[in-house]
VEXGU-33071 format. One record per residue (C-alpha): x, y, z; residue in three letters. Coordinates in steps of 0.2 Angstrom, whole numbers, plus 5000, padded with zeros to 4 digits. Example, Ala and Ser with C-alpha at 12.3 -4.5 7.8 and 13.67 -1.06 7.14 Angstrom:
! residues 2
506249785039Ala
506849955036Ser
//
This chain:
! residues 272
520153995820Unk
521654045818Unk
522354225827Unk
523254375816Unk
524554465823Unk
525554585815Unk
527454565818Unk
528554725812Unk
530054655801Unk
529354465804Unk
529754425789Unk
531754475785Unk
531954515765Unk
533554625769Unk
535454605775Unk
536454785777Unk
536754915768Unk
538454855763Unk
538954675758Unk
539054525746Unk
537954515732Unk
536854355730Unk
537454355712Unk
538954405707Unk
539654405726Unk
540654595724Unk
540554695741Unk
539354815739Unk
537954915740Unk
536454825740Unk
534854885733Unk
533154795732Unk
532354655720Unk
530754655719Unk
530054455718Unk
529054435709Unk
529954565698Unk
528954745698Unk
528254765678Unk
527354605677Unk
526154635694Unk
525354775705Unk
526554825717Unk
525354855730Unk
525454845750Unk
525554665755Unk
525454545770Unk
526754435770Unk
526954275781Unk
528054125780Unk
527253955771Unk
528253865785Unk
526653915796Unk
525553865785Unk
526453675782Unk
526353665804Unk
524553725808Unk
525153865819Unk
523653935829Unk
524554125828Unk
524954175812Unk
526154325811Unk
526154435796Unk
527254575794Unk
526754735780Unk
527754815765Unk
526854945755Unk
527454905737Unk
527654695735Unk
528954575742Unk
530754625739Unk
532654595746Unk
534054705748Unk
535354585742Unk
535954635729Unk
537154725719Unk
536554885708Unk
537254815692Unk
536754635694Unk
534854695699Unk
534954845683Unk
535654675672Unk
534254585678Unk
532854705677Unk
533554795657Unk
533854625650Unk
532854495657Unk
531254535666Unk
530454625649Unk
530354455641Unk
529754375657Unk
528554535661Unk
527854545644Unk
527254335647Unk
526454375662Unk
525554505657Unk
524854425641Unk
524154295650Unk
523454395663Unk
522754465650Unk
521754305643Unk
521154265663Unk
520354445662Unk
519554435646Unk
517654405645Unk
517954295629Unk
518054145625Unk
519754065622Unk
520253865615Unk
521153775629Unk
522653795625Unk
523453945617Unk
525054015611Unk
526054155610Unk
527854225606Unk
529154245622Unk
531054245624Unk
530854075632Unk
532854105634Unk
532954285643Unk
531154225655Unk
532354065660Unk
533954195667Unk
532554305675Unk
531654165685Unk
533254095693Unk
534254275694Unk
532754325706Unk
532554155714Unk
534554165719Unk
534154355725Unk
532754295737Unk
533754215751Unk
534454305765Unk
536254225766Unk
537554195755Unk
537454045750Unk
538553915743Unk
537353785738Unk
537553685719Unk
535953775712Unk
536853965718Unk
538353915710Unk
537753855694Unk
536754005691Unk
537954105696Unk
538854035684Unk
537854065667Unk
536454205671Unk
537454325665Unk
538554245653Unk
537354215637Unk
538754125630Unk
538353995642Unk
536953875638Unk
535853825654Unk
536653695665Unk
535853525658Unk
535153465674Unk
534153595678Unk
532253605671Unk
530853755673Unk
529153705670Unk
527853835671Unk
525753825672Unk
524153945674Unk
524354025693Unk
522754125694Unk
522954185712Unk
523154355719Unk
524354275732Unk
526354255729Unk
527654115734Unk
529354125731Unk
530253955742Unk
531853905738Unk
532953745740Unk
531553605747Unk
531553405740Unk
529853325736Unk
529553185724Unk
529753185706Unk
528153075704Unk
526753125716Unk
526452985725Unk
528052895723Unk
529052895740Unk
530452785732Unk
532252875729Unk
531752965715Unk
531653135722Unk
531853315715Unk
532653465724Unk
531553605721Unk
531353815719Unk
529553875715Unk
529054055711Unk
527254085709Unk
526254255706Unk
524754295696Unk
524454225681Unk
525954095681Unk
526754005694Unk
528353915688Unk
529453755696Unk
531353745694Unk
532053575698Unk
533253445695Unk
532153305684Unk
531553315668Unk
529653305671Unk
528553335682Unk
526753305681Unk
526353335662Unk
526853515666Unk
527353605650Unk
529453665650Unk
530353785648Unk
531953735648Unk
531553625632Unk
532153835624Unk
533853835635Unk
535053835618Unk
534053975612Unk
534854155613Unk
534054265626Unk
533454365610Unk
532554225600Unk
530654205602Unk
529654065601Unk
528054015603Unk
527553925619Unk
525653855624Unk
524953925636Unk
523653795643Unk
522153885650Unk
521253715654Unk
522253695667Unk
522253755686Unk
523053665701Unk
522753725721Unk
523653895726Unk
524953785735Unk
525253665724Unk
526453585719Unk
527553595737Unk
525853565747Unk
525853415757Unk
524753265755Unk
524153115753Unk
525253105739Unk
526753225744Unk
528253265756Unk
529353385756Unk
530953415764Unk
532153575767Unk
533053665777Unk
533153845783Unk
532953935763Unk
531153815764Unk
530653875782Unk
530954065776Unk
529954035761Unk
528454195759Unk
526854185756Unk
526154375754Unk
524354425746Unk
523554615745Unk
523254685760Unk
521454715765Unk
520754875765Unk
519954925781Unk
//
């Protein structure tokens, strides 16, 4: 059985005070995003511990505490008020719908639908996903959001695909910048480089192919205007493991680097 032991600041979601924004890259002062963004969960006190343990077996798993959900201090105070005004009331309002429908005592067909911003949801997920990582970072995926997130005259880079399915866990995980096949099972050269962010009741995959396992898109929306709505299913039918898609099995790998080993994994904390 595995030992807990709680490790204060284990788990580093902050830089200083003062210093480059993950987004628009201005000197400044940094304040905190909340990933998942605050409005479409609890923010409740959570452990948090890194999924690199999980992938490893350690026999000691360290956790570390924050009292109101997973957050970083890096960045900028216009960049997270952009972010959080213009873009996570689209991707709120989605989550909280279909949260809705897993805590409903009715009956519901397999698959429903119901009218998002598909467009402003898209510049939320990977404005978030770029301010969860520690460093700077300089990596294509960085740059090319970086690039458009802001700039809504900008369509989404064409190589870049969000797919999205029912994530009815109280856990979170955000992981960023990790490869794993595009097919599962097929360990030829056809390989995807990878972000996933997943939080109750949605868990979503960005990554460079333009499928990946029968998943529904979200990206098929990306010349949309962040202010059109359009109706996307919701497929209610379907439920994959808590760690899927980046668990590793029989019919997965995945490879990363220091972004993957700092992924987090945080859920509720127990109340003694």
């Amino acid at each position: 059985m595995k030992k807990k032991r709680f490790v204060r600041h284990y788990v580093d979601t902050k830089r200083v005070k003062v210093g480059p924004c993950n987004i628009c890259k201005r000197h400044d002062e940094l304040t905190w995003d909340h990933v998942p963004p605050k409005g479409g969960i609890d923010l409740s006190a959570v452990e948090m511990e890194k999924v690199f343990e999980l992938f490893v077996g350690q026999e000691e798993t360290k956790f570390s505490e924050s009292q109101n959900g997973v957050k970083y201090r890096t960045i900028c105070k216009s960049c997270n008020e952009t972010i959080g005004h213009r873009y996570d009331p689209a991707l709120n309002e989605f989550s909280l719908t279909v949260g809705r429908y897993l805590k409903s005592g009715l009956s519901f067909p397999r698959v429903v639908h119901h009218r998002a911003r598909p467009a402003a949801m898209i510049r939320a997920i990977l404005g978030h996903l770029v301010a969860a990582k520690i460093e700077i970072d300089d990596c294509l995926f960085d740059r090319d959001v970086r690039e458009f997130v802001f700039d809504e005259s900008k369509p989404v880079p064409k190589d870049l695909f969000i797919f999205y399915w029912l994530y009815p866990y109280e856990q979170s995980i955000t992981m960023r910048d990790f490869a794993m096949p595009a097919v599962r099972g097929d360990f030829s050269k056809n390989i995807g480089f990878c972000h996933v962010l997943k939080y109750f009741p949605v868990g979503y995959l960005v990554i460079d192919k333009p499928g990946y396992e029968g998943l529904d898109e979200l990206t098929q929306h990306r010349l949309l205007s962040v202010d059109e709505e359009v109706e996307i299913p919701i497929r209610l039918d379907r439920v994959e493991h808590s760690h899927w898609p980046e668990i590793v099995d029989d019919g997965n790998i995945v490879f990363g680097g220091k972004s993957t080993k700092d992924a987090i994994l945080a859920r509720p904390k127990k109340r003694v």
